[in-house]
C-alpha positions in Angstrom: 63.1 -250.7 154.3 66.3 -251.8 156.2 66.2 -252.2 159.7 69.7 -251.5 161.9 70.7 -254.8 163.5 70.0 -254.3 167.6 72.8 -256.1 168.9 72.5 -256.8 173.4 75.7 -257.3 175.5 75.4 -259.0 178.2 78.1 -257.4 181.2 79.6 -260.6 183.5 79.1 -260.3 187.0 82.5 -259.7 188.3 83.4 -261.8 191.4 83.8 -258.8 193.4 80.0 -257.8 192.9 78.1 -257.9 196.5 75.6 -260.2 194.7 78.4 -262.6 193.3 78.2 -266.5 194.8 74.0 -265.3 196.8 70.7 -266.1 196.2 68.7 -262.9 195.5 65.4 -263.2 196.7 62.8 -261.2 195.3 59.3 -260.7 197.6 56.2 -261.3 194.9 54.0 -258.5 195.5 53.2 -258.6 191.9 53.7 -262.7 190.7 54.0 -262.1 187.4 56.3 -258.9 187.3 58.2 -260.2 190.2 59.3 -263.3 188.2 60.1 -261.0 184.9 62.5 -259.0 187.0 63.9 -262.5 188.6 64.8 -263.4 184.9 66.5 -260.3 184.1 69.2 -260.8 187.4 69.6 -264.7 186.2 70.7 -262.7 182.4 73.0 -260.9 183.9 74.6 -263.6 186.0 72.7 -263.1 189.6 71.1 -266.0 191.3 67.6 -264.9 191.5 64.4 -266.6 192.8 60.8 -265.3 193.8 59.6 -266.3 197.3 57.5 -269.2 197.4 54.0 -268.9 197.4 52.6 -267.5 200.7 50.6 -269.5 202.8 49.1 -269.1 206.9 52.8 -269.2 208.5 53.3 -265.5 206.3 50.7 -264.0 207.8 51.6 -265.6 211.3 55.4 -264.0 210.7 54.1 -260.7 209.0 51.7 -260.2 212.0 54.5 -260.8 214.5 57.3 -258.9 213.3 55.5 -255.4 212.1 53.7 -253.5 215.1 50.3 -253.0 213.2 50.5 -249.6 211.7 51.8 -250.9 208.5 49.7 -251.7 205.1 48.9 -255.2 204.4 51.2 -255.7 202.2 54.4 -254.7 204.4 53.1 -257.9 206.4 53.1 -260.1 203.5 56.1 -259.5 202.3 58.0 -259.5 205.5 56.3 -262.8 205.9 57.0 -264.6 202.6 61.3 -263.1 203.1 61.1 -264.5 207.1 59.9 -267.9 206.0 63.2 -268.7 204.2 65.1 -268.5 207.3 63.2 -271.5 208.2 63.9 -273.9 205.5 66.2 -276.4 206.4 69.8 -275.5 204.6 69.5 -271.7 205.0 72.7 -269.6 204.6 72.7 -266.2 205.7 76.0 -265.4 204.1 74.8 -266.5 200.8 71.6 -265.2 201.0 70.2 -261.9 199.8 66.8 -260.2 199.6 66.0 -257.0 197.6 63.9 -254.7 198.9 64.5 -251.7 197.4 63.4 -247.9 198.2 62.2 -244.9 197.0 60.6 -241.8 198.4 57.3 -240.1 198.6 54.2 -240.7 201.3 54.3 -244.4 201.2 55.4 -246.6 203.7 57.4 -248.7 201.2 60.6 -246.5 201.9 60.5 -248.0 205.5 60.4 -251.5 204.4 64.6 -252.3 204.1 64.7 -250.2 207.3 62.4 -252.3 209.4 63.2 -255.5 207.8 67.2 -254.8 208.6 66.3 -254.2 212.0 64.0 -257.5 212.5 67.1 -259.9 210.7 69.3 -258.2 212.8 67.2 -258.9 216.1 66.6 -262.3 215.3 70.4 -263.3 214.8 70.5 -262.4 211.0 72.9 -259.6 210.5 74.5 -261.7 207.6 71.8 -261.8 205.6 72.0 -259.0 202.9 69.5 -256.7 202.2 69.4 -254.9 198.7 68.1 -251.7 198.8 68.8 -249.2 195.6 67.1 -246.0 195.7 65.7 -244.4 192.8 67.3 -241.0 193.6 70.3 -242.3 191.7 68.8 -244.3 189.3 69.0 -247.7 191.4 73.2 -247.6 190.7 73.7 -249.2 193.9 73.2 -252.6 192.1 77.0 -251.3 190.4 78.1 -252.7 187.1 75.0 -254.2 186.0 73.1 -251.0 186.7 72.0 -249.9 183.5 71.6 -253.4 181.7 69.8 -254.4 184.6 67.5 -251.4 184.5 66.7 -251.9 180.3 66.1 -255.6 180.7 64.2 -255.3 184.1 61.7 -252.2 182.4 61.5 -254.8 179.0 60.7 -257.7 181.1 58.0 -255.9 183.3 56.3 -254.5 180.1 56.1 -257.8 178.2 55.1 -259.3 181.7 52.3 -256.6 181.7 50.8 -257.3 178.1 50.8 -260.7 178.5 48.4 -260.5 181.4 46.2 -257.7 180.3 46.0 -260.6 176.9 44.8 -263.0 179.8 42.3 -261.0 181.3 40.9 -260.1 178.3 40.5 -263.8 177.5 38.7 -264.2 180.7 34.4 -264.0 180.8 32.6 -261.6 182.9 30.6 -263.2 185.7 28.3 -265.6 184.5 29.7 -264.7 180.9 31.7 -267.8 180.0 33.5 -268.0 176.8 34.3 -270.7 174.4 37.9 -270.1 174.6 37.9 -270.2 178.6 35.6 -272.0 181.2 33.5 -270.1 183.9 36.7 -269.9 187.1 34.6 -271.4 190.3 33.5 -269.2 193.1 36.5 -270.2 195.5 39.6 -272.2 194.8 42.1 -274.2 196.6 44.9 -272.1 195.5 48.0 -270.2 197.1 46.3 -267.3 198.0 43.7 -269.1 200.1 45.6 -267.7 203.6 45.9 -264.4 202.5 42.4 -263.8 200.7 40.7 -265.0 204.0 42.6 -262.3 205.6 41.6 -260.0 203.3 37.9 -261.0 204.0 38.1 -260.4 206.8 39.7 -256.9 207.5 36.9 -255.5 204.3 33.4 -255.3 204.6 32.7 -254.1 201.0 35.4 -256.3 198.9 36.5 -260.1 199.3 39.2 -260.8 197.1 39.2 -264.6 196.1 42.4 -266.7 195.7 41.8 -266.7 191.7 42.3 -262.6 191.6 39.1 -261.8 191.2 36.9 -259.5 192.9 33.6 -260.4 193.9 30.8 -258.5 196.1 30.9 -259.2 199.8 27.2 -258.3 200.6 24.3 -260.6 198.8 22.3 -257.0 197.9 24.9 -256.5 195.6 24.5 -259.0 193.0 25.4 -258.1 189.0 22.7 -257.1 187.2 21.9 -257.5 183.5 21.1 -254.3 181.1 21.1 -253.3 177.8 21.9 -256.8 177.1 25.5 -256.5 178.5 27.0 -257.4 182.1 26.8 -254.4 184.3 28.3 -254.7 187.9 26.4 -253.5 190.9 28.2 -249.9 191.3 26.6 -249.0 188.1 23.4 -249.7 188.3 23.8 -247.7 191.6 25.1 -245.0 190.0 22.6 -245.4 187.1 19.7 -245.2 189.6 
């Protein structure tokens, strides 16, 4: 069987291109994902970073620049993007953060909207916000459009696999596995800020820094049946 050779051009960023000479900074609402798509812009030419981990100062921001009808993560990511105009050495004029749009019930279509109008409140209105809309097919990033938009979908998919392969490496709850070690109850990681948060505003759910759910109320412990790990919802449902 012969296979056609696949053969991928890679378009230059011309030095007219809005993005041309920035730093494109992409929020991580999904880590993993979020630093797939990073990689595609560097391919193409675009100087393109995740925001650093989020800590207590993104929730402090978050909660002080949205007026507290938006979701959680509208906070969160106005946060992590409001935090770089704090570190020492930050250019607005070659500095840019994508946020980009689409419609339907969501929120999310506000979130360039209100973020434009909080930069340009708080002396900002250099700083470039990057806001394709998928009514077009996201052709407001120009040129690189349509490699962008192959590479980007790739890079997401192979980001995707890879962690579903992880988690399905990882034990259940008092399962541990040869190939991995039982994760402890609570962690010192990134996410510490947040998860407390998260605690905090959900009685049912606390979400620990290590991304995994765990039940918030001590009558809801796992249960054991049929020789398999069962969580608590089923033997509810079971009973």
């Amino acid at each position: 069987m012969r296979f056609r050779s696949h053969h991928h051009s890679r378009p230059v960023l011309s030095p007219g291109h809005p993005l041309a000479g920035k730093t494109l900074y992409i929020p991580a609402m999904e880590e993993v994902s979020a630093r797939a798509v990073a990689a595609a812009f560097r391919w193409l030419g675009v100087d393109a970073r995740v925001t650093p981990p989020s800590d207590a100062r993104t929730l402090e921001l978050g909660n002080r620049f949205t007026e507290g009808d938006e979701c959680y993560p509208a906070k969160v990511t106005f946060g992590d993007l409001l935090r770089l105009l704090e570190q020492p050495g930050f250019d607005p004029r070659r500095t840019a953060f994508l946020m980009t749009s689409a419609s339907g019930p969501c929120r999310f279509g506000q979130y360039a909207v209100s973020l434009r109008r909080v930069l340009d409140n708080q002396g900002y209105p250099g700083v470039q916000i990057v806001s394709p809309h998928d009514k077009n097919g996201y052709a407001d990033f120009g040129g690189i459009a349509r490699p962008l938009l192959r590479t980007a979908w790739r890079a997401v998919v192979g980001a995707d696999t890879l962690r579903r392969l992880l988690l399905k490496t990882k034990s259940a709850p008092g399962r541990p596995t040869a190939s991995m070690p039982p994760r402890p109850a609570t962690c010192a990681g990134r996410w510490n800020p947040v998860a407390r948060s998260r605690r905090a505003s959900c009685d049912s759910w606390r979400i620990a820094c290590c991304g995994r759910a765990t039940a918030s109320a001590a009558s809801r412990p796992t249960t054991t049946r049929n020789g398999r790990w069962s969580p608590w919802w089923e033997k509810s449902s079971a009973a």
